[in-house]
TORFI-5749 format. One record per atom (N, C-alpha, C, O): residue in three letters; x negated, y, z negated. Coordinates in steps of 0.1 Angstrom, whole numbers, plus 5000, padded with zeros to 4 digits. Each point is the difference from the previous one (the first is absolute). Layout:
# TORFI-5749
ALAXYZ
...
This chain:
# TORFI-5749
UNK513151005125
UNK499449974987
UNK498749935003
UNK500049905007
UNK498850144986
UNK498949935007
UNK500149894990
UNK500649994990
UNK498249905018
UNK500049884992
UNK499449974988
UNK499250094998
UNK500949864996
UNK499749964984
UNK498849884998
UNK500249884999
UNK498350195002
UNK499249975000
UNK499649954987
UNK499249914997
UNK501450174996
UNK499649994977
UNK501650005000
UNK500950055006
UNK498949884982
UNK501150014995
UNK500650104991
UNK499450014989
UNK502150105013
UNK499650125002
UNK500550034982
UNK500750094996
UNK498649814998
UNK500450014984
UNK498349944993
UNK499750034989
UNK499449905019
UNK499049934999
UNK498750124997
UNK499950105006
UNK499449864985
UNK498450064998
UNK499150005013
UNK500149935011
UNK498950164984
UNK499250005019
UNK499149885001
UNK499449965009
UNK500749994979
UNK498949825004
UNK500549945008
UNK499449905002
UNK502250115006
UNK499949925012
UNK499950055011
UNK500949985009
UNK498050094992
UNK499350075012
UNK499049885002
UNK499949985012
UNK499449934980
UNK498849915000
UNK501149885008
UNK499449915005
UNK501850084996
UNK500749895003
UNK500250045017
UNK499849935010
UNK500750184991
UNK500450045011
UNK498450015010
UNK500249965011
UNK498450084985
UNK499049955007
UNK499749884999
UNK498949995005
UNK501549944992
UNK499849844999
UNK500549925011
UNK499649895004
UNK501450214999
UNK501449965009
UNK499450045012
UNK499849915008
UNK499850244997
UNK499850005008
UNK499149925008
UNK500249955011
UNK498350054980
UNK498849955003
UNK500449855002
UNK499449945010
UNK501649974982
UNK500149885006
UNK501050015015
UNK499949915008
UNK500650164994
UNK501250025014
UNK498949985011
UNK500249925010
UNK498450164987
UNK499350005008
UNK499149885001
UNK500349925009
UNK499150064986
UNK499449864997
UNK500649855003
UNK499549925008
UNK501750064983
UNK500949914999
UNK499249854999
UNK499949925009
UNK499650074981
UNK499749854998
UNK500949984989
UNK500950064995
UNK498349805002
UNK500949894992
UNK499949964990
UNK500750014990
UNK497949945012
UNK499049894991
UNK500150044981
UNK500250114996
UNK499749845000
UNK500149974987
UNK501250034988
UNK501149975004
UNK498950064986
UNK501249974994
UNK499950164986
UNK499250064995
UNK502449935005
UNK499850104995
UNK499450034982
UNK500149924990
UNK499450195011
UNK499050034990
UNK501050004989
UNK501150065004
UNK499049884980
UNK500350014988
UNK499750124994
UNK498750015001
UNK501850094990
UNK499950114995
UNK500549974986
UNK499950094992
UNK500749805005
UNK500549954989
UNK501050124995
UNK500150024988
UNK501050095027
UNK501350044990
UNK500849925009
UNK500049945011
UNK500850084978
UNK501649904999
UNK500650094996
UNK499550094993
UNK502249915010
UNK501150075003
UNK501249945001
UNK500249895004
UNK500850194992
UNK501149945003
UNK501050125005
UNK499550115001
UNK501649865000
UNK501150135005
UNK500150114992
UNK499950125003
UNK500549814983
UNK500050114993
UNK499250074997
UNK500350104994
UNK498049875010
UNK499250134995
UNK500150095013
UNK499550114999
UNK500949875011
UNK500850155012
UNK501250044995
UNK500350105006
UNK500749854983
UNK500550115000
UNK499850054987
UNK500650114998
UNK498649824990
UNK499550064991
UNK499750175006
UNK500750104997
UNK498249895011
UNK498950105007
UNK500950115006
UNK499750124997
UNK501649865015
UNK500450055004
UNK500750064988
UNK499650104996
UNK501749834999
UNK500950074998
UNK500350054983
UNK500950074996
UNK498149864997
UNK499750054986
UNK498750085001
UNK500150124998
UNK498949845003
UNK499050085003
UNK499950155008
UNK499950114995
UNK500049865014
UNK499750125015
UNK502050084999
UNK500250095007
UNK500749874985
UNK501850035007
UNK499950005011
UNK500250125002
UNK499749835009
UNK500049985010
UNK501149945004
UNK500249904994
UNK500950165017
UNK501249915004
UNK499749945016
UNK499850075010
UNK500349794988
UNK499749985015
UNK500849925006
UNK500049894995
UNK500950135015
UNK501349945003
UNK499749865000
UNK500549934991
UNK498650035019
UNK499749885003
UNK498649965003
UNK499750005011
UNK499149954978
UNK498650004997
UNK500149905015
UNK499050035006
UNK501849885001
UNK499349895010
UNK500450095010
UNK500449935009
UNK499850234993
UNK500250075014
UNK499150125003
UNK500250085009
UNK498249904976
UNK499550114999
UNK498449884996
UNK499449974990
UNK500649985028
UNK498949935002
UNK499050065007
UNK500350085008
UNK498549894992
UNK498650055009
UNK500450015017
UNK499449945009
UNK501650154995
UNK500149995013
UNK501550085004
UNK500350055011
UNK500449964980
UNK501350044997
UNK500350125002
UNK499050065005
UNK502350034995
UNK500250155004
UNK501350014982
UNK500949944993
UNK498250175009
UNK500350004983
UNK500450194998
UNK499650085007
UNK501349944980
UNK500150174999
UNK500250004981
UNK500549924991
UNK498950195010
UNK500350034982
UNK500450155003
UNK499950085008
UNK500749894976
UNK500750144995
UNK499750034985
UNK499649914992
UNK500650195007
UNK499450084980
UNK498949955000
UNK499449965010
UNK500150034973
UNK498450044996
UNK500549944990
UNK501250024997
UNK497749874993
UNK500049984989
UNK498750024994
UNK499049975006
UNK500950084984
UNK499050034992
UNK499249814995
UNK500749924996
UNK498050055005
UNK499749894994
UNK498250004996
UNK499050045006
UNK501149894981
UNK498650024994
UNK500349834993
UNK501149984993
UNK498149945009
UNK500149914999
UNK498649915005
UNK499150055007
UNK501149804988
UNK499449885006
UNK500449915006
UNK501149954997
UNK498150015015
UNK500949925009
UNK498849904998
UNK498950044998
UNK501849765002
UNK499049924998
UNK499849925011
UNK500850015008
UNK498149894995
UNK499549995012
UNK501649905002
UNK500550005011
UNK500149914979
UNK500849915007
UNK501850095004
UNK500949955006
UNK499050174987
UNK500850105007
UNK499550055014
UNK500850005009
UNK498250044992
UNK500250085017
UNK499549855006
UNK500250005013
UNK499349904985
UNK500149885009
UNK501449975003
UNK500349985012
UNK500750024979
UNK501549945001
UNK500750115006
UNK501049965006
UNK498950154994
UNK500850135010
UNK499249935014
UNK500849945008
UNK498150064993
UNK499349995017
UNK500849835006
UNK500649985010
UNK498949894975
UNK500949925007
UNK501349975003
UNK500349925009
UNK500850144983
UNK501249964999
UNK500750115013
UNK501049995008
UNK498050094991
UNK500750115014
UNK500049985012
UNK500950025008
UNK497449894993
UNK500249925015
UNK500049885000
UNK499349925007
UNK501750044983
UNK500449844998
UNK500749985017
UNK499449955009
UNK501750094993
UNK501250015010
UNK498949985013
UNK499549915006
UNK500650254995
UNK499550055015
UNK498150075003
UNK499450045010
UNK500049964978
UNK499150085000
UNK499249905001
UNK500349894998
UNK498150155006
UNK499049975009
UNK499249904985
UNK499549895002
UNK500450154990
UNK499049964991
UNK500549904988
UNK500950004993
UNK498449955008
UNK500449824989
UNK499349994990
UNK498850045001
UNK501649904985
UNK498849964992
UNK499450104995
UNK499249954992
UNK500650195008
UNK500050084995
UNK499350014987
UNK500949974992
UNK498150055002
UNK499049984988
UNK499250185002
UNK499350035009
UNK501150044984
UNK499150144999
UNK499850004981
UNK500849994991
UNK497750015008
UNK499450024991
UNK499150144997
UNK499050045006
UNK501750024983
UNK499250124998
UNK498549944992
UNK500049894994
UNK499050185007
UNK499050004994
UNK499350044991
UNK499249954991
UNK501450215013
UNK499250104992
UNK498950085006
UNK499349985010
UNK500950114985
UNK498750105001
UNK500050055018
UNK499250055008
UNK502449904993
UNK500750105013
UNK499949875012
UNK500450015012
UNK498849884981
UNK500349865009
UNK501249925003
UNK500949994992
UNK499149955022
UNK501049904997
UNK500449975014
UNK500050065010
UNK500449794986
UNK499549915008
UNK501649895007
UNK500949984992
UNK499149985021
UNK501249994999
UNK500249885012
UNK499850035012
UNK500749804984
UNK500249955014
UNK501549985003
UNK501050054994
UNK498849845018
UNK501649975003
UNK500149935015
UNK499049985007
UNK502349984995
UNK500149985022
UNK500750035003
UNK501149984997
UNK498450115014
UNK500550035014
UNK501049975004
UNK499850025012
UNK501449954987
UNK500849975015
UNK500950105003
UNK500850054991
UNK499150005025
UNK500150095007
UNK500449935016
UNK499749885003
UNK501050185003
UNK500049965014
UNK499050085011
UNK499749965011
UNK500050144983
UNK499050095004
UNK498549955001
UNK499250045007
UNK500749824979
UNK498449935000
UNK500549895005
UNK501149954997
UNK498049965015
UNK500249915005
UNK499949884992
UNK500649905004
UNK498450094984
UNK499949894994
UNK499950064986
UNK499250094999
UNK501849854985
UNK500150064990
UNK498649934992
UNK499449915003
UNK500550204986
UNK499049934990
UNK499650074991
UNK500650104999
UNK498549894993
UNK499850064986
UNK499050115003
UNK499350015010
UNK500750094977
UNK498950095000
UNK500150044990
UNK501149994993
UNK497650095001
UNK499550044990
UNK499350105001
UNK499250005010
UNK500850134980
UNK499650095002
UNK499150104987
UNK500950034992
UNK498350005006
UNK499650074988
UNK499550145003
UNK499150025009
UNK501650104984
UNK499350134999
UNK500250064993
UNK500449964990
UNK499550185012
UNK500450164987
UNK501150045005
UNK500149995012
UNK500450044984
UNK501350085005
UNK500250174991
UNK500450014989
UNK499350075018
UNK500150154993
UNK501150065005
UNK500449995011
UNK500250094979
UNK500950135006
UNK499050125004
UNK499050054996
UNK502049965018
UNK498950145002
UNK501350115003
UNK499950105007
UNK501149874987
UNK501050124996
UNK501649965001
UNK500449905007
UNK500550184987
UNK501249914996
UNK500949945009
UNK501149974997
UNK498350015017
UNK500849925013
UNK498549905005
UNK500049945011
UNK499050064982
UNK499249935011
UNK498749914990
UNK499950004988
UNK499449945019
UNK499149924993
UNK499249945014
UNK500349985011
UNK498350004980
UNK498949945009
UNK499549844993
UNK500349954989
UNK499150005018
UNK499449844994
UNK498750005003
UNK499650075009
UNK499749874987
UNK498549955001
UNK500549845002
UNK500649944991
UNK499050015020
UNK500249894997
UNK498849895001
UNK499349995010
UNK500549954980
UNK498949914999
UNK499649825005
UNK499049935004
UNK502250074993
UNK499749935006
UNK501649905006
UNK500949994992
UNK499349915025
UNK500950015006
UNK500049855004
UNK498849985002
UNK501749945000
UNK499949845004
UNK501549985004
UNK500950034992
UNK499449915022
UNK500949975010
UNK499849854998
UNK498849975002
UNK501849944994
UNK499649854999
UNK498749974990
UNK500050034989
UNK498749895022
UNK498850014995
UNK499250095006
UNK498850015000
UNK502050075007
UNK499250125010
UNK499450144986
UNK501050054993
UNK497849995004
UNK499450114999
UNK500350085008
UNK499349985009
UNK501450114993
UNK500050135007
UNK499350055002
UNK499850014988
UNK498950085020
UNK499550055003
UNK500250194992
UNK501150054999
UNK498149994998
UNK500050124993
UNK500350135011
UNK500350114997
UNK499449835015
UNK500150135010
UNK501949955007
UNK500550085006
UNK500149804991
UNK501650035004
UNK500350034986
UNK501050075002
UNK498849934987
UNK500650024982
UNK500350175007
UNK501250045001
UNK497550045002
UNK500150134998
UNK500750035010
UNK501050054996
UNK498949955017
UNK500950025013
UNK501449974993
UNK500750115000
UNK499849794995
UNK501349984996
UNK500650084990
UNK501250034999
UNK497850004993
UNK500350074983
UNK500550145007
UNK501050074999
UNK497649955010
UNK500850155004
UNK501150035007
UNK500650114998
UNK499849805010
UNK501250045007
UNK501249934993
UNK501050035005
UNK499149884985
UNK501149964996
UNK500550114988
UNK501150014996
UNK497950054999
UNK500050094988
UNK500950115007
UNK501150044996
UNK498349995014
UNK500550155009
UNK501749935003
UNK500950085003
UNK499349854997
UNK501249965004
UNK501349954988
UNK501250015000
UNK498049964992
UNK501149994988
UNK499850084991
UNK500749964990
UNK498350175007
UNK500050134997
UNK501350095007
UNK500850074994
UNK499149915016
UNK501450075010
UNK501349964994
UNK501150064998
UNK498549835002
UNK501549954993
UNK500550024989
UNK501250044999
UNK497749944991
UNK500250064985
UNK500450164998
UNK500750044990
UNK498850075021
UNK500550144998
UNK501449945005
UNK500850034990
UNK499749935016
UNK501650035004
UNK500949894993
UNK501149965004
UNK498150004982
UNK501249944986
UNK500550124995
UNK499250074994
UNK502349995007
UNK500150124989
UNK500249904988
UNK500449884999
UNK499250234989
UNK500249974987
UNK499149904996
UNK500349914992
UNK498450105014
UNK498749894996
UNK499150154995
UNK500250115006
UNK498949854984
UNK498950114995
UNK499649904989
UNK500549954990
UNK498150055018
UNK499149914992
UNK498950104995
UNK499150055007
UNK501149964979
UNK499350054990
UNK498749934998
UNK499050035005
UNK501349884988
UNK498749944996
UNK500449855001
UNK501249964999
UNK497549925003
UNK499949895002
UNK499149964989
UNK499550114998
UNK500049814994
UNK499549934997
UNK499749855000
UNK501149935001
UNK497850014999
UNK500549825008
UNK498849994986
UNK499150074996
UNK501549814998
UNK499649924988
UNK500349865005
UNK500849975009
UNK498549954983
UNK499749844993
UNK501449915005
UNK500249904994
UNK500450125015
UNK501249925001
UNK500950104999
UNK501049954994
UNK499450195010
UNK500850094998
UNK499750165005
UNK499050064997
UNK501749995008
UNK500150155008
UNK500950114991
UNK501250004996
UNK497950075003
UNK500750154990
UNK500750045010
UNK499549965011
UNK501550104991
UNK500750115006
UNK500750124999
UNK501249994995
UNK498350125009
UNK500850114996
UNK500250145008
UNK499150085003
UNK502549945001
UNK500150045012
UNK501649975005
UNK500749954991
UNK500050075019
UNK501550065002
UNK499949825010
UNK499049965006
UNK502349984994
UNK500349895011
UNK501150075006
UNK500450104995
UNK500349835019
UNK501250034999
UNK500749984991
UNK499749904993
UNK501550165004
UNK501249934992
UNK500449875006
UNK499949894996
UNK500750155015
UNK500849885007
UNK499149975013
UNK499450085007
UNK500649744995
UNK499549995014
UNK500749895008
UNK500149894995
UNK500350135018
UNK500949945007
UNK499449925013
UNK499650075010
UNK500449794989
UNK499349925012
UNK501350065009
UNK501150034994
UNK498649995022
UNK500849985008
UNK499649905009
UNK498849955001
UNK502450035005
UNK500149865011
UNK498950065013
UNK499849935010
């Protein structure tokens, strides 16, 4: 079962999370503190999202973390709104336990924007810490999506625009791969608004963290 790069019920805006991740793995600094996005969350807006929203059944949300080996089965039909402090609370309550990413704050923008911080900890990064990330996020067909990313900060580190793009491309190519081998995912349409993501398009029915 390959690994669970997105979360395999989650929108493609945490593609901007997952280059965040990589580009700090490489980098790895420290310095400064993490960025305020002003969402707030609690448990129940993950399972609002999952399991009234999206019908989504998921054995166990803390075994279907950013790093995880995961399988789904059926198709559910879903047209709906997801709000920034619902897919914050799926990303943090998931890798509350065992998953790499803390603090968790993803703010939609609008106009296909959106912007997202958090910290690191990984045994993979030698030293944990915050990051922040701003770009576009487009579908470019019902398994896959691209980012513009605009802009990227590892601590108080500016990123340089020539690792953003080196990273964007190869982390895209890599969790595009992933996304064709969700059955029962078909992403129709996306829309990203003011504090909230249109969605419309097939999830799995059922999704199962494995050990």
């Amino acid at each position: 079962m390959k690994p669970l790069k997105i979360i395999g019920i989650i929108i493609g805006v945490i593609l901007l999370a997952v280059i965040g991740y990589g580009i700090f793995s490489y980098i790895q600094l420290t310095q400064g503190d993490l960025k305020d996005l002003g969402v707030r969350y609690t448990e129940e807006d993950a399972k609002i999202a999952i399991e009234e929203k999206a019908g989504v059944d998921v054995n166990d949300l803390s075994k279907v973390y950013f790093g995880s080996n995961f399988a789904t089965e059926g198709s559910v039909p879903v047209d709906t709104t997801f709000t920034d402090s619902e897919i914050s609370a799926i990303q943090n309550y998931a890798n509350e336990s065992s998953g790499p990413f803390k603090q968790v704050q993803i703010h939609f923008i609008g106009d296909g924007m959106v912007e997202a911080s958090g910290y690191v900890e990984d045994p993979r990064v030698t030293i944990p810490g915050p990051v922040y990330v701003k770009g576009e996020v487009v579908r470019t067909g019902p398994k896959s999506f691209t980012t513009n990313i605009e802009s990227l900060q590892v601590g108080d580190y500016v990123v340089p625009r020539t690792i953003i793009e080196k990273a964007n491309s190869e982390f895209l190519g890599y969790v595009n791969g992933i996304l064709g081998n969700i059955d029962g995912l078909n992403v129709e349409s996306i829309q990203i608004n003011n504090g909230s993501v249109d969605f419309k398009g097939d999830l799995p029915e059922r999704v199962y963290g494995l050990e």
